[in-house]
C-alpha positions as CSV (number, residue, x, y, z in Angstrom):
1,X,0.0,0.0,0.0
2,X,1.5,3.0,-1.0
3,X,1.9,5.6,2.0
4,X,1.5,9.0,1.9
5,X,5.6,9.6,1.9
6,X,5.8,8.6,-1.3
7,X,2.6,9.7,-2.8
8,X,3.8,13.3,-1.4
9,X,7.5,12.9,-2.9
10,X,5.7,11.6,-6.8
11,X,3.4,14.6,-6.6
12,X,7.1,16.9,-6.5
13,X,8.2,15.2,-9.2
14,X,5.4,15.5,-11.2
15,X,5.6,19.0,-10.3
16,X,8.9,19.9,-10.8
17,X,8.2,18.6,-14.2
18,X,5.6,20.4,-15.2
19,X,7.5,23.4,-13.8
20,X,10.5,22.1,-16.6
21,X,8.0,22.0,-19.0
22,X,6.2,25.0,-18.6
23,X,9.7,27.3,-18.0
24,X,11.0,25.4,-21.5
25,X,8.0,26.8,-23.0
26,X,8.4,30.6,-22.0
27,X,12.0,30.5,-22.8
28,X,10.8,29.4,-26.1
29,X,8.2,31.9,-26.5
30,X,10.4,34.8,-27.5
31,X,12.1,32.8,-30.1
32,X,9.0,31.4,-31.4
33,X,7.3,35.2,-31.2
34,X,10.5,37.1,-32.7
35,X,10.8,34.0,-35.6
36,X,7.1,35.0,-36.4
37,X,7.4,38.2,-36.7
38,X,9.8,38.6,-39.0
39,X,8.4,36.2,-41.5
40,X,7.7,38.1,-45.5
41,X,5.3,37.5,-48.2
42,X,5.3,38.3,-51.8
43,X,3.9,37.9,-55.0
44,X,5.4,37.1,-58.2
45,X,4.4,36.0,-61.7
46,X,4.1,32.5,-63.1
47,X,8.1,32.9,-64.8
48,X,9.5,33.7,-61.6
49,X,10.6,30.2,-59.6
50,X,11.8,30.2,-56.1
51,X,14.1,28.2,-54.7
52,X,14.1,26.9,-50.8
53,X,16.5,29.5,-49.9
54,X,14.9,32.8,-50.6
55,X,16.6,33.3,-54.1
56,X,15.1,33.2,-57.7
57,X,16.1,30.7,-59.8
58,X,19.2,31.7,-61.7
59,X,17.5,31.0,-65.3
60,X,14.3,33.0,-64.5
61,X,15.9,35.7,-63.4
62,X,14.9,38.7,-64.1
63,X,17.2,42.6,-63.7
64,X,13.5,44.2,-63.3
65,X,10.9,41.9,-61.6
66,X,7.3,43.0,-63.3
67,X,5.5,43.9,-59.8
68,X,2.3,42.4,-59.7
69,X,-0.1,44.8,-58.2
70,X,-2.8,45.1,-60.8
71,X,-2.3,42.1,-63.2
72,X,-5.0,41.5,-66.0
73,X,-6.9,38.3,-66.4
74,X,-8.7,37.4,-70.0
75,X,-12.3,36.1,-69.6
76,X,-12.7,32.1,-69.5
77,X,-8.9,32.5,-69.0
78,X,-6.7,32.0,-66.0
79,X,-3.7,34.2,-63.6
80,X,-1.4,32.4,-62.1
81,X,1.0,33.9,-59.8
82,X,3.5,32.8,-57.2
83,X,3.4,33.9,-53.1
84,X,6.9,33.2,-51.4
85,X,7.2,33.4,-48.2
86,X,10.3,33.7,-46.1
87,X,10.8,33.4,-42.9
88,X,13.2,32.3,-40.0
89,X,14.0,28.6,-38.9
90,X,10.9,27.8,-36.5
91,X,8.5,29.8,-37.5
92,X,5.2,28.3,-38.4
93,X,2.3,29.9,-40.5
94,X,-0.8,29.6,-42.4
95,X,-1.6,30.4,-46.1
96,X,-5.0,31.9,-47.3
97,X,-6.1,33.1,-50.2
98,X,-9.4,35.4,-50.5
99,X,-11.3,37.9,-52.9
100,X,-13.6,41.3,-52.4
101,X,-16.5,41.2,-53.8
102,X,-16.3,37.1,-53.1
103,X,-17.8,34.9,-55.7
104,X,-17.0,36.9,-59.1
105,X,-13.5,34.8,-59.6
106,X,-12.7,31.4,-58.8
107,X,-9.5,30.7,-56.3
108,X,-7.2,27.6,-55.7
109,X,-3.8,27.3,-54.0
110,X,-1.6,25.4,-54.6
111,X,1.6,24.2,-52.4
112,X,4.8,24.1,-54.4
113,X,6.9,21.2,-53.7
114,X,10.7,21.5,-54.2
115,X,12.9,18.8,-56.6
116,X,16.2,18.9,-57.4
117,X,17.3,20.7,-60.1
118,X,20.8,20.8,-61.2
119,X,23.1,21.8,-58.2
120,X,20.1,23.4,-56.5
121,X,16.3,22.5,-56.1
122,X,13.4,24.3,-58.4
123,X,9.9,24.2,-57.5
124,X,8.0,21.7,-59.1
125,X,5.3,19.6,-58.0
126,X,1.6,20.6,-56.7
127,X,-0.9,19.9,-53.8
128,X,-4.2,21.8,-53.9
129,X,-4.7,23.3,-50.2
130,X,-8.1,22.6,-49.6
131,X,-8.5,25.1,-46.8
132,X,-6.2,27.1,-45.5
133,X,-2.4,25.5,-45.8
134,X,-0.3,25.2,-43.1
135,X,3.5,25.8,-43.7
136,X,6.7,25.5,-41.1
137,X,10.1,26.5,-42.0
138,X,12.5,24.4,-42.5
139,X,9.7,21.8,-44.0
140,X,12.2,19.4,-43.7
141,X,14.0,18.7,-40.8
142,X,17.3,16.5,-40.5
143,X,16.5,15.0,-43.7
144,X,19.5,12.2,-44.7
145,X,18.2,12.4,-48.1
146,X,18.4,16.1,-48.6
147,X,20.4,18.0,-45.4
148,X,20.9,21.2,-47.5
149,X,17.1,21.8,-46.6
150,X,17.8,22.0,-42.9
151,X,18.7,25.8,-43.8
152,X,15.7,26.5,-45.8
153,X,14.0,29.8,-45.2
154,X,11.7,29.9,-47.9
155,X,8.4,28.2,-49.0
156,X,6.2,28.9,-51.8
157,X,2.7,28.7,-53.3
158,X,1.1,28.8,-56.7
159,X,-2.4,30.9,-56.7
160,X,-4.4,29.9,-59.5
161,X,-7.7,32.1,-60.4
162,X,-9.9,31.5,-63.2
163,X,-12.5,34.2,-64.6
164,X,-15.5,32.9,-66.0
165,X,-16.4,33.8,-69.4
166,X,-20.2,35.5,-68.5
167,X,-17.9,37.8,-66.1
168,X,-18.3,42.0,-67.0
169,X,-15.1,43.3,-67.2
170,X,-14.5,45.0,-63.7
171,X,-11.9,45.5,-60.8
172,X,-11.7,42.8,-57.8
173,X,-9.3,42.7,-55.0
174,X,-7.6,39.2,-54.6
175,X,-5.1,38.8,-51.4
176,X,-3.1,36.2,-50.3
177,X,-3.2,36.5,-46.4
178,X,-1.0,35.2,-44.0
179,X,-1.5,34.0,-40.2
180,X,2.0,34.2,-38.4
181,X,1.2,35.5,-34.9
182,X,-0.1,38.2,-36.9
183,X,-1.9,38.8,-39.9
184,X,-0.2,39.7,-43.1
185,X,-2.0,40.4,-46.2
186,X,-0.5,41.3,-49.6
187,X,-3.1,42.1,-52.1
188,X,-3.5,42.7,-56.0
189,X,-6.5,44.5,-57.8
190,X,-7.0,41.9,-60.5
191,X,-8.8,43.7,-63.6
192,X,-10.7,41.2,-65.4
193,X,-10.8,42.4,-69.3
194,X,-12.6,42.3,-72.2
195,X,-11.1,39.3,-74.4
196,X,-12.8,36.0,-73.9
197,X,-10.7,32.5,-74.5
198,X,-12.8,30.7,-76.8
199,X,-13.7,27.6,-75.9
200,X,-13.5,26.2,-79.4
201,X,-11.5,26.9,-82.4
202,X,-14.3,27.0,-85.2
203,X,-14.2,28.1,-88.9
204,X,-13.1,31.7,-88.1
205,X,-9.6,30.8,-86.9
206,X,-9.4,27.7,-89.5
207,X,-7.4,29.9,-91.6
208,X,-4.2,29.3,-89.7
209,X,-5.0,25.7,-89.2
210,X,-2.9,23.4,-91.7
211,X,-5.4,20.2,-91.8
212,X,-8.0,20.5,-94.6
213,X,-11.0,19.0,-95.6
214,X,-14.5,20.5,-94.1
215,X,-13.9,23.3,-91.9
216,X,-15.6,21.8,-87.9
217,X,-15.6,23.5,-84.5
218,X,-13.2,21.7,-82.5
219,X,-14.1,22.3,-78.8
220,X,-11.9,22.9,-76.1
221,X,-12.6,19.7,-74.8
222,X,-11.4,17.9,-77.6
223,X,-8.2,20.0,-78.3
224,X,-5.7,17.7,-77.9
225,X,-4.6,17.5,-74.4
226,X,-1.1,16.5,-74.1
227,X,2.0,16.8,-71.6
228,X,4.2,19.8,-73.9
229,X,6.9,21.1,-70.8
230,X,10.4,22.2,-70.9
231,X,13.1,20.8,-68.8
232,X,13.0,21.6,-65.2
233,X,16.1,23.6,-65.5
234,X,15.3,25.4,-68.2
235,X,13.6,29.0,-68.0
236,X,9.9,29.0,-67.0
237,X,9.1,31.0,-70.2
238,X,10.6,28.1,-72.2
239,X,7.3,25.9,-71.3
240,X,5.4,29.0,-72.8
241,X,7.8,29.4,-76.2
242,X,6.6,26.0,-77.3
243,X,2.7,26.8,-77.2
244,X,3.4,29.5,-78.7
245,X,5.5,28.2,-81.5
246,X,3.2,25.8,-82.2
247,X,1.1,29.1,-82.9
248,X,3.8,30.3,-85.7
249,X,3.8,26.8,-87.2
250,X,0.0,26.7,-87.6
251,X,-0.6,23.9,-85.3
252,X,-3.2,23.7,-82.8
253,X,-2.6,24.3,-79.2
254,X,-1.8,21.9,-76.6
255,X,-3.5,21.7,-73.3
256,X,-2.1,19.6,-70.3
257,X,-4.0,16.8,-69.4
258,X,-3.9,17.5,-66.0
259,X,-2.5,20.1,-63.2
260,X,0.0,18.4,-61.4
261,X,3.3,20.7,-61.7
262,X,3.8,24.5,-62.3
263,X,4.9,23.9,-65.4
264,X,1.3,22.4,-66.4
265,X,0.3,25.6,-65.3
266,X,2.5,27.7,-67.4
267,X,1.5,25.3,-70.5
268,X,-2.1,25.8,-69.9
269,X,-1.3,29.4,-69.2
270,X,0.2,29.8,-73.0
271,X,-2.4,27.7,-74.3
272,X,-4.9,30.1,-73.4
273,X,-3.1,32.5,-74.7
274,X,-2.9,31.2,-78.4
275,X,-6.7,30.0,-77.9
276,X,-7.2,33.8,-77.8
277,X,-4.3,34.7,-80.5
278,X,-6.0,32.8,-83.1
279,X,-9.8,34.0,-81.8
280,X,-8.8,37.8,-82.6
281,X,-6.1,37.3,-85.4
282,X,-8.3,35.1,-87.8
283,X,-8.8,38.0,-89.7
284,X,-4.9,38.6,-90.7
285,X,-3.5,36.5,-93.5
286,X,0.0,36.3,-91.7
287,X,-1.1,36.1,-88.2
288,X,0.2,38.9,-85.9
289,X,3.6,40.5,-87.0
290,X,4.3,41.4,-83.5
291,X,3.7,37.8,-82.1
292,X,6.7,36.5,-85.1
293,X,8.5,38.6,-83.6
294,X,8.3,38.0,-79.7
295,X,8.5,34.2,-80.6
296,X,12.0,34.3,-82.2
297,X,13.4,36.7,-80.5
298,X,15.3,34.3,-78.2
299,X,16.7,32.8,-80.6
300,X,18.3,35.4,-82.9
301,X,19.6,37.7,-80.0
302,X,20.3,35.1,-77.2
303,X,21.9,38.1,-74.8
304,X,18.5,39.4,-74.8
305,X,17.4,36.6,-72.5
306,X,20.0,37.8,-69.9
307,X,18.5,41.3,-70.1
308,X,15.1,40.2,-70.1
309,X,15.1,37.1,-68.1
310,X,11.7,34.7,-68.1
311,X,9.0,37.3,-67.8
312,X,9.9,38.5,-71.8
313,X,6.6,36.0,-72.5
314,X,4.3,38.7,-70.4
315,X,5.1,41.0,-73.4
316,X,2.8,38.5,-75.7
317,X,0.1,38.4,-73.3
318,X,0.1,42.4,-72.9
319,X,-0.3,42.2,-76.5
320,X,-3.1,40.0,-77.5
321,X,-5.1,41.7,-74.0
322,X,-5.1,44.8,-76.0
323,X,-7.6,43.6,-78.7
324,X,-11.4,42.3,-78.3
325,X,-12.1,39.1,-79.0
């Protein structure tokens, strides 16, 4: 039968424990408190890549970032942009993504999953967040496989948002919020314009299509869908340059079967884009002058790309935005 000696001398060392505990806890407080604070968000377009440690990639990198604060988004067509946060080892967060007036544009987020990439690590695969996502930094912790990542300070996300084709051009705030002790909230005013993807490439744009026979709608639904990505260490804008070759050559575009890495993103991105190039430029016997020369300027002034970095593909979507479809 225990006495009551030893029942008082176990209730000491329970609390002397919890005393540990608790005193570990405090001392961690400020640590936890000052690794929160200092964490950063921002927002960058789809040809800008991350990589764990808080720089760009070195083959989309740009001398002049494009800042997104207002970015345009073609009807039935979609905006993708990156949010990168940094922040201190420890630190944990969570990732939101939200839009004023609610309802008008449709929202998903994406975590961006790092693979290795040369000497370094790009960000590659995807995981929609279903609800808010929860992020830590490092992600990885005393990994044998990959101990470089024990120094990670950076994590990013992909925010995808569609506008639907029956939506009035018009303004709407989009932020990407994030819950690190306190609330931090970087936002864009997302102007929805007036060009509409297509959803089908019909007799009207048939005249830069090289099969014959009957002219036939082809909807998007049954334009071929097929996995068209450049290397993982290539540029981000190289993924676009094919889609948009394919333009040049006359070919239809290709669509990714499914979203399962940014660079399906990027292809359906340019996709789009060509969807829309042949639903306004129909009408010109040779295409768009402008868009020839976009697509080869890479490859007749290769110092260029070091000026212009990844983002040079933005300049073909500024373009085509400027004409109704």
């Amino acid at each position: 039968m225990t006495n009551s000696r030893e029942i008082l001398l176990r209730s000491r060392g329970l609390l002397s424990a919890a005393t540990f505990v608790a005193g570990l806890a405090l001392a961690l407080l400020p640590a936890i408190a000052q690794a929160e604070e200092n964490v950063d968000v921002q927002i960058y377009s789809e040809f800008q890549r991350f990589d764990p440690f808080g720089k760009v990639l070195p083959q989309d990198r740009e001398l002049s970032p494009r800042e997104i604060i207002s970015p345009a988004i073609a009807r039935n067509g979609h905006l993708s942009v990156h949010v990168v946060v940094t922040a201190p080892e420890g630190a944990n967060f969570f990732v939101y993504a939200g839009a004023n007036p609610p309802g008008i544009l449709e929202l998903k987020l994406y975590r961006e999953h790092f693979s290795r990439c040369g000497n370094g690590y790009c960000p590659d695969w995807l995981t929609e967040q279903q609800s808010a996502g929860f992020g830590s930094i490092p992600e990885r912790y005393r990994d044998p496989v990959h101990p470089e990542l024990d120094r990670q300070t950076t994590r990013s996300y992909l925010l995808d948002i569609r506008a639907p084709a029956d939506t009035p051009p018009r303004r709407v705030r989009v932020e990407a919020l994030i819950k690190a002790g306190t609330w931090l909230v970087v936002p864009m005013e997302v102007r929805i314009v007036a060009p509409t993807v297509p959803d089908s490439i019909d007799q009207n744009t048939r005249a830069r299509d090289t099969n014959s026979g009957p002219a036939v709608t082809l909807f998007r639904s049954a334009i071929e869908q097929k996995e068209d990505i450049a290397g993982l260490d290539e540029p981000a804008a190289a993924t676009a340059a094919l889609q948009l070759l394919r333009y040049e050559a006359g070919l239809r575009p290709e669509l990714p079967a499914a979203i399962l890495r940014v660079r399906d993103i990027i292809q359906r991105n340019a996709a789009e884009d060509m969807l829309l190039a042949r639903a306004v430029g129909w009408r010109l016997p040779r295409g768009f002058a402008e868009l020839h020369l976009l697509a080869w300027w890479p490859f007749l002034h290769p110092p260029a790309i070091a000026l212009t970095g990844s983002e040079w593909f933005l300049r073909v979507r500024d373009f085509l935005y400027r004409f109704e479809s």
